[in-house]
C-alpha positions in Angstrom: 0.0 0.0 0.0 1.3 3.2 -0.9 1.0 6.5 1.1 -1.0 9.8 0.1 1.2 12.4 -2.0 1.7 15.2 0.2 2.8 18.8 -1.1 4.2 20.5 2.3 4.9 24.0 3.6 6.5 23.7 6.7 7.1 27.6 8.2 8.3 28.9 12.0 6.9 32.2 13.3 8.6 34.0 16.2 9.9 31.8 18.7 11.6 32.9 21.9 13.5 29.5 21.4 13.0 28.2 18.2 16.1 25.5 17.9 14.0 22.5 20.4 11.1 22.8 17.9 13.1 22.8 15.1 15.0 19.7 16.1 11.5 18.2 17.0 10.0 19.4 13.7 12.2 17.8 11.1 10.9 18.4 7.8 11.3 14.5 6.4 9.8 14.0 10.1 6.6 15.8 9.8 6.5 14.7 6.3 6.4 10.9 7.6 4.0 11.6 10.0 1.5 13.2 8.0 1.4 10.9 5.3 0.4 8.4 7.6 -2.4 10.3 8.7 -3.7 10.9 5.4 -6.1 9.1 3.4 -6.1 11.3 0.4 -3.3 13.3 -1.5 -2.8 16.7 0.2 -1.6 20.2 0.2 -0.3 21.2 4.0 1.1 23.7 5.4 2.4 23.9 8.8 3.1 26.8 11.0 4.8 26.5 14.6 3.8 29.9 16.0 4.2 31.8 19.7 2.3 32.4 21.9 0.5 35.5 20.8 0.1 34.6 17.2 -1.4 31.2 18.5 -3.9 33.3 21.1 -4.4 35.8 18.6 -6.1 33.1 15.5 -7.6 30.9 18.4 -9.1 34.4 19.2 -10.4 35.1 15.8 -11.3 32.1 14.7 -12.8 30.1 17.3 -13.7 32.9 19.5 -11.4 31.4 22.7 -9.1 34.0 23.4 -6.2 31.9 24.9 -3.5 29.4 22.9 -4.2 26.1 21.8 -1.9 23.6 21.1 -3.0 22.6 17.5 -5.6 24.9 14.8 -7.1 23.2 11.7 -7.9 25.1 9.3 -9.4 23.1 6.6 -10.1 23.8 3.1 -11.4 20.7 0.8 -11.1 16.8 1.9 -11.7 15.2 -1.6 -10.0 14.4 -4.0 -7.1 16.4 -2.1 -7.0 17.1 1.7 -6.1 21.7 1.6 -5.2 22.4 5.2 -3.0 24.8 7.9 -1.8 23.3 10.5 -1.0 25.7 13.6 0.7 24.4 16.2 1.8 27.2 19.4 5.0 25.8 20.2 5.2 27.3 23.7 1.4 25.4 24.3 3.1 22.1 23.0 6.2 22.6 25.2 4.5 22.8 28.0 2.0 19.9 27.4 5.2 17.6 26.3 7.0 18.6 30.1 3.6 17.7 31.8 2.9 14.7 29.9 6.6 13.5 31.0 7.0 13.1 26.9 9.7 14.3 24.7 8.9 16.9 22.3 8.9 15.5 19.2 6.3 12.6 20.1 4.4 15.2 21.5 4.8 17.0 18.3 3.9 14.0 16.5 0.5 13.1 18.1 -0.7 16.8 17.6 0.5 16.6 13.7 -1.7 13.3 13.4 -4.6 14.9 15.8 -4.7 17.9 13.1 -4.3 15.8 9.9 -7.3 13.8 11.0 -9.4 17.2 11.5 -8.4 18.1 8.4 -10.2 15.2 7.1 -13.5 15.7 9.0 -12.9 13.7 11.9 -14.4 15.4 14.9 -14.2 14.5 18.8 -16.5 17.4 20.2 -19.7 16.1 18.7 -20.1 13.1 20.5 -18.5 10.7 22.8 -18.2 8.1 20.3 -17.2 10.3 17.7 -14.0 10.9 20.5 -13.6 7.2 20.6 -13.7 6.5 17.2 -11.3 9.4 16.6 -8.8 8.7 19.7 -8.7 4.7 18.7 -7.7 5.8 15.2 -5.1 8.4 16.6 -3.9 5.5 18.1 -3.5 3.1 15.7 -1.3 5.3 12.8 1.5 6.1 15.9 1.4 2.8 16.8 2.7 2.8 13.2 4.9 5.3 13.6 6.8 3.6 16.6 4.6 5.6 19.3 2.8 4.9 22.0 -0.8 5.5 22.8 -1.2 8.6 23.4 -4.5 8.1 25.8 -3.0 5.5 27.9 -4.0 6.5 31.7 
């Protein structure tokens, strides 16, 4: 079985300390990761962002005036998957330290969490929509070499 095409943009914003996320965020890395998340050929870009460019689009967007760790912002799902990926690296840095995880898997599940979005799957319309999407989460980093992310 082949994997999706996948035409990437991957950009960095203002960081205080860009070089962890960097290091996290190699492009061939990302690149792996998404494609395992996709079903479809796509067109991605990603953007690690600050703090105030995160709070600032979760702000205008969503209309939650604080950081998130991941933003989907999705375009088309068929026949090719158009999305932005915003991840707010400081958010992610945080939730890696208090997770007792090392950056890049944290890095990793978000990239999956928001290819999946991109695609339509949803965990805040119903329980079993959660399920369905956490058990699927699971499964492609379990392909990647990652553990379950939901493990308690």
């Amino acid at each position: 079985m082949s994997l999706p095409a996948l035409s990437l943009s991957l950009q960095f914003g203002r960081l205080d300390e860009p070089a962890p996320h960097r290091a996290a965020l190699a492009r061939h890395r990302v690149r792996r990761t998404l494609r395992h998340a996709l079903a479809h050929d796509a067109e991605i870009t990603v953007r690690i962002v600050g703090e105030d460019e995160g709070r600032a689009l979760n702000r205008d967007y969503r209309g939650k005036d604080y950081a998130t760790n991941v933003l989907t912002f999705d375009y088309a799902t068929q026949p090719v998957v158009m999305a932005d990926l915003v991840l707010c690296a400081p958010v992610v840095a945080r939730e890696a330290k208090a997770l007792g995880k090392p950056l890049a898997e944290h890095y990793t599940h978000l990239l999956v969490h928001g290819a999946l979005h991109a695609q339509g799957w949803d965990h805040e319309t119903s329980e079993a929509d959660a399920a369905a999407m956490e058990a699927h989460e699971t499964a492609i980093l379990a392909g990647l070499g990652q553990p379950d992310p939901y493990a308690r």
